[in-house]
Structures are given as structure tokens and as C-alpha cells.
C-alpha positions as CSV (number, residue, x, y, z in Angstrom):
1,X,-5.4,19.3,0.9
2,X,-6.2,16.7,-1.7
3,X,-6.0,12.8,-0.7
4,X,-4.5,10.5,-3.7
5,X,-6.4,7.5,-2.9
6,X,-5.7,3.8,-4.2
7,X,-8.3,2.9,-6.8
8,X,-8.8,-0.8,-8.3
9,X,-10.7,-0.5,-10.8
10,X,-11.1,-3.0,-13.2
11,X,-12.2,-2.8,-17.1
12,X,-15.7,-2.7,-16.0
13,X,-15.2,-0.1,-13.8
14,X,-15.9,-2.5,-10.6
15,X,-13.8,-1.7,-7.7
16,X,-14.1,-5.1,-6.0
17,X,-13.5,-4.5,-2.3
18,X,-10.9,-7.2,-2.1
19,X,-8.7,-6.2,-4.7
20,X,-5.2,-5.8,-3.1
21,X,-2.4,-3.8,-4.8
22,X,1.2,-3.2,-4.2
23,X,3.1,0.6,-4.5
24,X,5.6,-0.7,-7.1
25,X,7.6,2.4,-7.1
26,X,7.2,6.0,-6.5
27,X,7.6,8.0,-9.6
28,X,7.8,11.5,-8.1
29,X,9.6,12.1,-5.0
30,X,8.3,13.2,-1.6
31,X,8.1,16.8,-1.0
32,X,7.9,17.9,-5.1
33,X,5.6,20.0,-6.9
34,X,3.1,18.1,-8.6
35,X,0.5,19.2,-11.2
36,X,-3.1,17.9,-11.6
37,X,-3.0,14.5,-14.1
38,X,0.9,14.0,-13.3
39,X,1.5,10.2,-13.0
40,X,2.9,9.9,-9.5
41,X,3.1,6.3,-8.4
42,X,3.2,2.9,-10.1
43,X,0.9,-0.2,-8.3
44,X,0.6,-3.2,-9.2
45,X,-2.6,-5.6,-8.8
46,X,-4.0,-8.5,-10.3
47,X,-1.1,-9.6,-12.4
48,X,-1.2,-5.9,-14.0
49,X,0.4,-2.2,-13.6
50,X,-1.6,0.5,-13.4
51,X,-0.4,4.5,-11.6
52,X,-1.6,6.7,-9.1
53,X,-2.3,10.1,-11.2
54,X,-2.3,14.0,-9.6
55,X,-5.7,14.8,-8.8
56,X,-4.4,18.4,-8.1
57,X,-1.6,20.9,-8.5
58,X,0.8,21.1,-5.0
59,X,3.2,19.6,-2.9
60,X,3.1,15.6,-2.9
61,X,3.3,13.9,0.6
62,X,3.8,10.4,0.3
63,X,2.0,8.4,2.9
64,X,3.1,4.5,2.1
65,X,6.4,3.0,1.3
66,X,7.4,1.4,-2.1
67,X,5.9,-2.6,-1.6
68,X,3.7,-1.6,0.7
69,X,0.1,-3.5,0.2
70,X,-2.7,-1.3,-0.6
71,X,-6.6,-2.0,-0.4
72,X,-9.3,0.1,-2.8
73,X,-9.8,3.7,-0.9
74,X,-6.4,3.4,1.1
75,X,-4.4,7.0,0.9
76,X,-1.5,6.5,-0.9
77,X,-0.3,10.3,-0.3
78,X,-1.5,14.1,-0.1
79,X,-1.5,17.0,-2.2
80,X,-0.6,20.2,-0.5
């Protein structure tokens, strides 16, 4: 099992600890077959959009709800 976890990194490739983000919308639904790289979930944070990608090939739980607030490291959903 692979944990897809909420990353925000900026341009500099800081993950401040306090960077909030908000699932915008899933882009995959609950229960499909995924494959590794596969754009699954759109957040936004910071005034800009950025996606949850694949890390691996499976079955994709999702573990929080569209507008749901996120912090850097929070699980936004498994890979079976």
C-alpha cells in the first residue's frame, strides 16, 4: 500500500510547515485503477493550483473529501 501524501512545495522547493491547501476536486474516482504519474486530485494553496499525482500503479482510496483543508504530509488517499 502506497500513501499519496499532500505536498506544498513551493518554487524553491521549501515545504513550509504552515502551508494549508484545500482538495479542489477529485479527478479520479474512488475505488479505480490508477497508474504511477496519473494526476489524481486537484489542491489548491497559496492563491495557486497544483495536483496530487500516482506515486504507484493500483486501486485509489480516497481518504479526504473535496474542500476539505489539508496540511504538508497529510494523506490525501492510498494506493492498493
Amino acid at each position: 500500500m502506497t500513501e499519496l501524501l499532500y505536498c506544498a512545495e513551493r518554487p524553491d522547493n521549501r515545504i513550509p510547515e504552515t502551508a494549508r491547501g484545500v482538495l479542489v476536486r477529485w479527478l479520479t474516482a474512488d475505488g479505480s485503477r490508477v497508474r504511477a504519474g496519473q494526476p489524481l486530485a486537484e489542491v489548491r494553496a497559496e492563491g495557486r493550483r497544483d495536483h496530487v499525482h500516482s506515486l504507484a500503479t493500483g486501486t485509489l482510496r480516497q481518504q479526504v473529501r473535496q474542500g476539505e483543508s489539508l496540511l504538508p504530509g497529510f494523506p490525501v488517499g492510498l494506493i492498493e
